[in-house]
DRENDO-1510 file (C-alpha; in Angstrom, 1 decimal, always signed):
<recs>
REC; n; res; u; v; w
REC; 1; UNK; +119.1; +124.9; +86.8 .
REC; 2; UNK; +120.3; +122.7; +84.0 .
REC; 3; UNK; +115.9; +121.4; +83.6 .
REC; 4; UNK; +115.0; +124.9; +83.8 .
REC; 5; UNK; +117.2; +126.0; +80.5 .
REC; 6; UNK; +116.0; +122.5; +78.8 .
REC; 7; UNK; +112.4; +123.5; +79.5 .
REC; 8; UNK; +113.2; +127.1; +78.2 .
REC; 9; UNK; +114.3; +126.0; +75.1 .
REC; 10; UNK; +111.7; +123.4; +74.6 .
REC; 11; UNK; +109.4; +126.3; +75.0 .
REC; 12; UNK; +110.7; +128.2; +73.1 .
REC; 13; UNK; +111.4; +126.5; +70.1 .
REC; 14; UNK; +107.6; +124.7; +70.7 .
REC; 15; UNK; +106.7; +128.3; +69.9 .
REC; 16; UNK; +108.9; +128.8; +67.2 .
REC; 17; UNK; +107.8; +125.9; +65.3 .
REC; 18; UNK; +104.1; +126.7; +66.3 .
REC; 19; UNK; +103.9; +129.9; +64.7 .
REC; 20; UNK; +106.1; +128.5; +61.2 .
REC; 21; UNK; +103.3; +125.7; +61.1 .
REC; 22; UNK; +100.8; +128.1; +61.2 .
REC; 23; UNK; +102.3; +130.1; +58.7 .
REC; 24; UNK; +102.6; +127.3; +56.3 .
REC; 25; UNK; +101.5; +129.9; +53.6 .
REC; 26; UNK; +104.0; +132.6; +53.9 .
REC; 27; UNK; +107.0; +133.0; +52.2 .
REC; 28; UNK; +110.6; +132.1; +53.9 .
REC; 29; UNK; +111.4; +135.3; +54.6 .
REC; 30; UNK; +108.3; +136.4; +56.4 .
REC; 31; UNK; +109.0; +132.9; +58.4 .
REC; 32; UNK; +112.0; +134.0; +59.6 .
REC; 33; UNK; +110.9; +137.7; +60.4 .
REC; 34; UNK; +107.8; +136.2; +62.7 .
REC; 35; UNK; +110.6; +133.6; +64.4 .
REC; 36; UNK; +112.8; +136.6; +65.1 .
REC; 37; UNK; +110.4; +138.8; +66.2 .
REC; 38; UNK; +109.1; +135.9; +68.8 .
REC; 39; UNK; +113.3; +135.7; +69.5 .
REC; 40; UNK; +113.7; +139.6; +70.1 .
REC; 41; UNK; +110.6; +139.8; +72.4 .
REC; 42; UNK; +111.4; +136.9; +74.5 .
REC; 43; UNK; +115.2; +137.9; +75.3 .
REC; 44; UNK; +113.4; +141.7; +76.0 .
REC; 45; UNK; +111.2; +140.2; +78.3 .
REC; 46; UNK; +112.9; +137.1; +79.9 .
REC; 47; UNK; +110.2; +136.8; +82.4 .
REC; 48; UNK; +107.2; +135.4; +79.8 .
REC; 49; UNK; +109.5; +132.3; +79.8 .
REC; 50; UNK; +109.9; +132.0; +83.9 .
REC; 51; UNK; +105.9; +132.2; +83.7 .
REC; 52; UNK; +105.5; +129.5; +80.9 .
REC; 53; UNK; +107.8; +127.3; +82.9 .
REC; 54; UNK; +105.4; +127.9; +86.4 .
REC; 55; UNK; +102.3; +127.5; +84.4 .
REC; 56; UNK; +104.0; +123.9; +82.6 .
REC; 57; UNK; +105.5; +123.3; +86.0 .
REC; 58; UNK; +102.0; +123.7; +87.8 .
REC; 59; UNK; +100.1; +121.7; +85.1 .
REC; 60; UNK; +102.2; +118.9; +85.4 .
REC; 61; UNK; +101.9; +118.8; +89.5 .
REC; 62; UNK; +98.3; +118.8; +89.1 .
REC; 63; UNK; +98.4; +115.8; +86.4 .
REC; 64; UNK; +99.8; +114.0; +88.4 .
REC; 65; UNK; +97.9; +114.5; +91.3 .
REC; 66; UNK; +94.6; +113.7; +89.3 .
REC; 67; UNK; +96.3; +110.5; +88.7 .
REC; 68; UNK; +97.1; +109.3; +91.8 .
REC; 69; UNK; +93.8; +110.7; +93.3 .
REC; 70; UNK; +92.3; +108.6; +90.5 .
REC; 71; UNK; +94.5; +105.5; +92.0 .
REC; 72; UNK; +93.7; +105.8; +95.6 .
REC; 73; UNK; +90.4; +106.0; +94.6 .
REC; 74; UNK; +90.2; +103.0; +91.9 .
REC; 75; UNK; +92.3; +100.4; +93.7 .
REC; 76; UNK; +92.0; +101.5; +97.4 .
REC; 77; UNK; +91.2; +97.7; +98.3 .
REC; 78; UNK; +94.4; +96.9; +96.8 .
REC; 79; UNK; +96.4; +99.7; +98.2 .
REC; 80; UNK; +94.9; +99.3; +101.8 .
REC; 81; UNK; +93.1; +96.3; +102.4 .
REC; 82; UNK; +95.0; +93.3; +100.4 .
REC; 83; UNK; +95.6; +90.2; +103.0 .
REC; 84; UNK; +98.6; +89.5; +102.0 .
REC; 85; UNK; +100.6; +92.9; +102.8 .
REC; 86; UNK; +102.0; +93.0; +106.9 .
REC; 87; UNK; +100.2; +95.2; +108.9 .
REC; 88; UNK; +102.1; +97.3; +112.1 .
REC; 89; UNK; +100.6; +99.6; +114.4 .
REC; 90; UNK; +96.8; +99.2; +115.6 .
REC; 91; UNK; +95.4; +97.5; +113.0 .
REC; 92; UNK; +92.0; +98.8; +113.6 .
REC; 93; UNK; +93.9; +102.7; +113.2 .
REC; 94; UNK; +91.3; +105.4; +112.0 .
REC; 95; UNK; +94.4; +106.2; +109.9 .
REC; 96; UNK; +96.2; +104.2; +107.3 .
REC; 97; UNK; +100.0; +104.7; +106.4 .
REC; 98; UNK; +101.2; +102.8; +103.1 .
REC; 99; UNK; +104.8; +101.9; +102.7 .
REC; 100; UNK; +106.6; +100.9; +99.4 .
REC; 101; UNK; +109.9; +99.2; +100.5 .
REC; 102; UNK; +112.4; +97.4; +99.7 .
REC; 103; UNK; +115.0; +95.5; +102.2 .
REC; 104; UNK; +117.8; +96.4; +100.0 .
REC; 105; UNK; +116.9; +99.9; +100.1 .
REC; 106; UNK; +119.1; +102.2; +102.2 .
REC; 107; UNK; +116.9; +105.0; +102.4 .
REC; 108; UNK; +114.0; +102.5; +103.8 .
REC; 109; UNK; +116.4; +101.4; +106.3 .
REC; 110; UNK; +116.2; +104.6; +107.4 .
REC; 111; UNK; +112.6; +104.6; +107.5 .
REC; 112; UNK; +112.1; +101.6; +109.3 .
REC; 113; UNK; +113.1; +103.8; +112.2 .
REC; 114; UNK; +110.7; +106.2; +111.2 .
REC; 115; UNK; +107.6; +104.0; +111.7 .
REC; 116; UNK; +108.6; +102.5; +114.6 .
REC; 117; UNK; +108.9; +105.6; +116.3 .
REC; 118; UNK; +105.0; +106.9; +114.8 .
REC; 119; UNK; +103.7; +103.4; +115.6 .
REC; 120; UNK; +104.7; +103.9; +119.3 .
REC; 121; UNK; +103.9; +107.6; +119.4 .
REC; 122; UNK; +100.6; +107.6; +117.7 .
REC; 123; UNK; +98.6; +104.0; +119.0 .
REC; 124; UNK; +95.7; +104.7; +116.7 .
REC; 125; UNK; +97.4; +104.5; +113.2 .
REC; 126; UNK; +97.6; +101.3; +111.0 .
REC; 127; UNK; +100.6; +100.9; +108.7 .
REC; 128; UNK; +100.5; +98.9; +105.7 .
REC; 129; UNK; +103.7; +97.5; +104.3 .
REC; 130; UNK; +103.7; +96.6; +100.5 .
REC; 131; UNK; +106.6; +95.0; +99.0 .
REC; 132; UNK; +108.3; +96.8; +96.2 .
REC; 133; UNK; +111.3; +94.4; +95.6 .
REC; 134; UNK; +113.5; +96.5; +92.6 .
REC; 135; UNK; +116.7; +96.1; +93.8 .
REC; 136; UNK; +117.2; +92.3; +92.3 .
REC; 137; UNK; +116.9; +88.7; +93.2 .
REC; 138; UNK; +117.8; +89.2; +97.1 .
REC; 139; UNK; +115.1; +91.4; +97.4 .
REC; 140; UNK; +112.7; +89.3; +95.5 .
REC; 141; UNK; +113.6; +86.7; +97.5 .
REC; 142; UNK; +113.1; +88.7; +101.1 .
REC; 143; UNK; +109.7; +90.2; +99.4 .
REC; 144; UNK; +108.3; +87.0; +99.3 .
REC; 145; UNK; +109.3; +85.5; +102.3 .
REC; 146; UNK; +107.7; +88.5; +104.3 .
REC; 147; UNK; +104.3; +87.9; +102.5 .
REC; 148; UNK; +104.3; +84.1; +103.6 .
REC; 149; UNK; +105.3; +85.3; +107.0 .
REC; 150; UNK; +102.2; +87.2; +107.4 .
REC; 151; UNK; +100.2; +83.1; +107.2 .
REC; 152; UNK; +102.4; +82.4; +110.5 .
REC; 153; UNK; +101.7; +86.0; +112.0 .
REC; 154; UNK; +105.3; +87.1; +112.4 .
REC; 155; UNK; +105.4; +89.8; +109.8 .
REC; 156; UNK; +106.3; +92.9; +111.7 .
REC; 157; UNK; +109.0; +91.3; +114.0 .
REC; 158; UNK; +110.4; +89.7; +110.5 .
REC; 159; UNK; +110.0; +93.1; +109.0 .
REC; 160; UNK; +112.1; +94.0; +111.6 .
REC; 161; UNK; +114.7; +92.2; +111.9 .
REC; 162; UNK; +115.5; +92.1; +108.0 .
REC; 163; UNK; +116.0; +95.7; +107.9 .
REC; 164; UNK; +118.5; +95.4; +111.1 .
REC; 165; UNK; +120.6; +93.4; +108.7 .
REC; 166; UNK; +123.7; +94.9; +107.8 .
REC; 167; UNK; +125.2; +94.3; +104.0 .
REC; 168; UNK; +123.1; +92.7; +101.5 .
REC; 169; UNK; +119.8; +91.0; +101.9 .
REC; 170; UNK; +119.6; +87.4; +100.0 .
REC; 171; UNK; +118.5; +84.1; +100.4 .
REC; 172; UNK; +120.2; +83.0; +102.6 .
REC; 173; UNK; +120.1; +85.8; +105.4 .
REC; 174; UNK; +116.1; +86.0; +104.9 .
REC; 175; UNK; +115.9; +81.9; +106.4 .
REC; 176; UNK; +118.2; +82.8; +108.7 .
REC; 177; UNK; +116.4; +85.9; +110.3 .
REC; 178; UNK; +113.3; +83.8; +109.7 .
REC; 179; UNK; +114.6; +81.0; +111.3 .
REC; 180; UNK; +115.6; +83.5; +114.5 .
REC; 181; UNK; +112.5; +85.3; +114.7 .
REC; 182; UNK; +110.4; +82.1; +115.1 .
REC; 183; UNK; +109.5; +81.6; +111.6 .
REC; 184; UNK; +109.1; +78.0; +110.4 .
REC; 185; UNK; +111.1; +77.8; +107.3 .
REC; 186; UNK; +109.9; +74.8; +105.6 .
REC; 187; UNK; +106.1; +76.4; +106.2 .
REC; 188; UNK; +107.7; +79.9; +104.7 .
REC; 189; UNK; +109.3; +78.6; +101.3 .
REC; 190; UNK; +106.4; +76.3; +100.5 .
REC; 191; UNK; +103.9; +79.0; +101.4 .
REC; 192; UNK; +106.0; +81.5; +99.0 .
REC; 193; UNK; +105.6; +79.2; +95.7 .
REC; 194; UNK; +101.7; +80.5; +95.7 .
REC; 195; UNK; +100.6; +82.2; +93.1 .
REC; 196; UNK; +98.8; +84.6; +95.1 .
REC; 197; UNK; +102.2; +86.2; +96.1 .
REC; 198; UNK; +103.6; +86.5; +92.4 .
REC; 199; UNK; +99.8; +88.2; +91.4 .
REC; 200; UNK; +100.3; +90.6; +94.7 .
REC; 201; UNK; +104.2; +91.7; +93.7 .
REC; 202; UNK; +103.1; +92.2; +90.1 .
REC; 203; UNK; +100.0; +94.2; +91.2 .
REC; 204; UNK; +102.4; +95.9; +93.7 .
REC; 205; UNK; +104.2; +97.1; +91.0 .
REC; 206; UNK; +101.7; +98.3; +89.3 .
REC; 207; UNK; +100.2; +100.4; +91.9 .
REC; 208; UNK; +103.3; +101.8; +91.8 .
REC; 209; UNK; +103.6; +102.9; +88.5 .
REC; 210; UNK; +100.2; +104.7; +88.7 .
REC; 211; UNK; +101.2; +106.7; +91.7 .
REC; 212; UNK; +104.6; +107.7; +90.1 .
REC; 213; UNK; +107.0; +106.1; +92.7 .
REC; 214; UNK; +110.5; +105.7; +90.1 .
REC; 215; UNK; +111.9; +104.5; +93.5 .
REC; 216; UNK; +111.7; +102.9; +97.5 .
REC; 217; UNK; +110.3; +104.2; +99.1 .
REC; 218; UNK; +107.0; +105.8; +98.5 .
REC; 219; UNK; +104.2; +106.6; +101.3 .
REC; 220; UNK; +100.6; +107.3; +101.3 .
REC; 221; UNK; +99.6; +109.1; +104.4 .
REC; 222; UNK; +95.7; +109.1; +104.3 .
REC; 223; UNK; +95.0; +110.3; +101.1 .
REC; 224; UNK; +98.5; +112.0; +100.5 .
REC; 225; UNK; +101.2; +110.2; +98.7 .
REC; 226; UNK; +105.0; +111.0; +99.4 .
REC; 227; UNK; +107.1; +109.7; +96.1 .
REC; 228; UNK; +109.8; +109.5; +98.5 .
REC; 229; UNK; +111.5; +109.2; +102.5 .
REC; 230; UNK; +110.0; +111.5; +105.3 .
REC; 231; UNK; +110.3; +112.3; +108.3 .
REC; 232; UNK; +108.6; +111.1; +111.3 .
REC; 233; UNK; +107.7; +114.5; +112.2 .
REC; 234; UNK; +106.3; +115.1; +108.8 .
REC; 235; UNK; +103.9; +112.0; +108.9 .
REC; 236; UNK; +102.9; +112.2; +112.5 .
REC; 237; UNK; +101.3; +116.2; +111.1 .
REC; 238; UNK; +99.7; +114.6; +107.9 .
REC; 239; UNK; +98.4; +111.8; +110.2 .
REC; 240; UNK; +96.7; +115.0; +112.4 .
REC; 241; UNK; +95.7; +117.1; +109.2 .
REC; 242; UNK; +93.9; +113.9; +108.4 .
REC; 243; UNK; +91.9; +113.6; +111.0 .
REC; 244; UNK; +91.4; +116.8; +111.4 .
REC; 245; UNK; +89.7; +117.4; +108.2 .
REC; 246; UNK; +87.6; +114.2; +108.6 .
REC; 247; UNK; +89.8; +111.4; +107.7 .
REC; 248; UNK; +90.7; +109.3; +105.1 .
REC; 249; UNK; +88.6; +109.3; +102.1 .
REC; 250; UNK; +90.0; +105.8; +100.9 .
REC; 251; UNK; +91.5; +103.6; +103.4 .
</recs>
């Protein structure tokens, strides 16, 4: 309620200020008599503002979604296809899923279950998993490690078994869930100094930025991005409206 009033009055005085520019050669008085009038008429008929904000509402929604259109489109070998994200599910899926994530990320704990319940359900999706780390140097740290896992083909149990971690995700509890889920360690650090993996995260974070994720985590069911968690149930019906109407354009 409190963004509706601010976008009200931004409207409003926009509008105000509009009409005094374009009045630049009337006198003060005939100023304030056009502001007033715009004042009376907009408290007489409140709902010309409700309809400004809908319309400013509306044209921001569909900015947005040009952008990020414009993004799947533009990078879709870096969204999809790049090496050095893990992969779950069939990875041969007529249907991609793209995860943002982070392993310090509550609400991607909670997704964690969410996949693993459409990766069992639905045996012809792919999931990509891209790391996002935002939430400091643990998650850093656990981002980089799971991109060198994917050399020693262990990413999805390491995946895993990170996000079954309880408390906070460092340094030291990524070796040790590497170390438990077969990993080798000395391989895994050596293999996260490459250069490849700090080009990926920045490029990760990029990709981001153009599809408007502000946090972890963000999907991309087919061709439909999700700034936020969902439901199982809600991606197992994008995943069928996809292939329904043809399938992905992108991925």
């Amino acid at each position: 309620m409190q963004r509706l009033f601010l976008k009200i009055a931004v409207i409003f005085f926009s509008a105000v200020l509009s009409v005094s520019a374009f009045a630049g050669s009337f006198s003060d008085d005939q100023k304030k008599e056009m502001e007033g009038l715009i004042h009376d008429y907009l408290i007489a008929h409140p709902e010309v503002l409700q309809e400004m904000v809908q319309k400013l509402d509306a044209q921001q929604k569909q900015a947005a979604a040009d952008t990020r259109n414009t993004t799947l489109s533009s990078a879709s070998k870096d969204i999809y296809h790049n090496e050095l994200d893990g992969i779950a599910g069939n990875p041969k899926g007529d249907v991609t899923i793209v995860e943002f994530m982070d392993y310090n990320c509550g609400w991607c704990r909670k997704s964690i279950k969410e996949m693993q319940s459409v990766v069992t359900k639905d045996k012809n999706v792919r999931v990509v998993l891209k790391e996002f780390p935002i939430f400091g140097e643990g998650s850093e740290y656990a981002a980089r490690a799971a991109m060198a896992s994917v050399k020693q083909g262990k990413y999805w149990a390491f995946h895993q078994a990170l996000f079954a971690q309880k408390g906070q995700v460092d340094a030291t509890v990524t070796d040790a869930v590497a170390k438990s889920v077969g990993l080798d360690v000395t391989k895994m650090k050596e293999d996260m100094k490459s250069p490849d993996i700090d080009a990926n995260i920045n490029k990760t974070r990029e990709l981001a930025d153009q599809l408007q994720f502000t946090g972890t985590p963000g999907f991309i069911v087919g061709d439909q991005v999700f700034p936020g968690f969902e439901e199982q149930d809600k991606i197992l019906a994008t995943i069928a409206s996809t292939r329904a109407n043809g399938g992905c354009k992108y991925c």
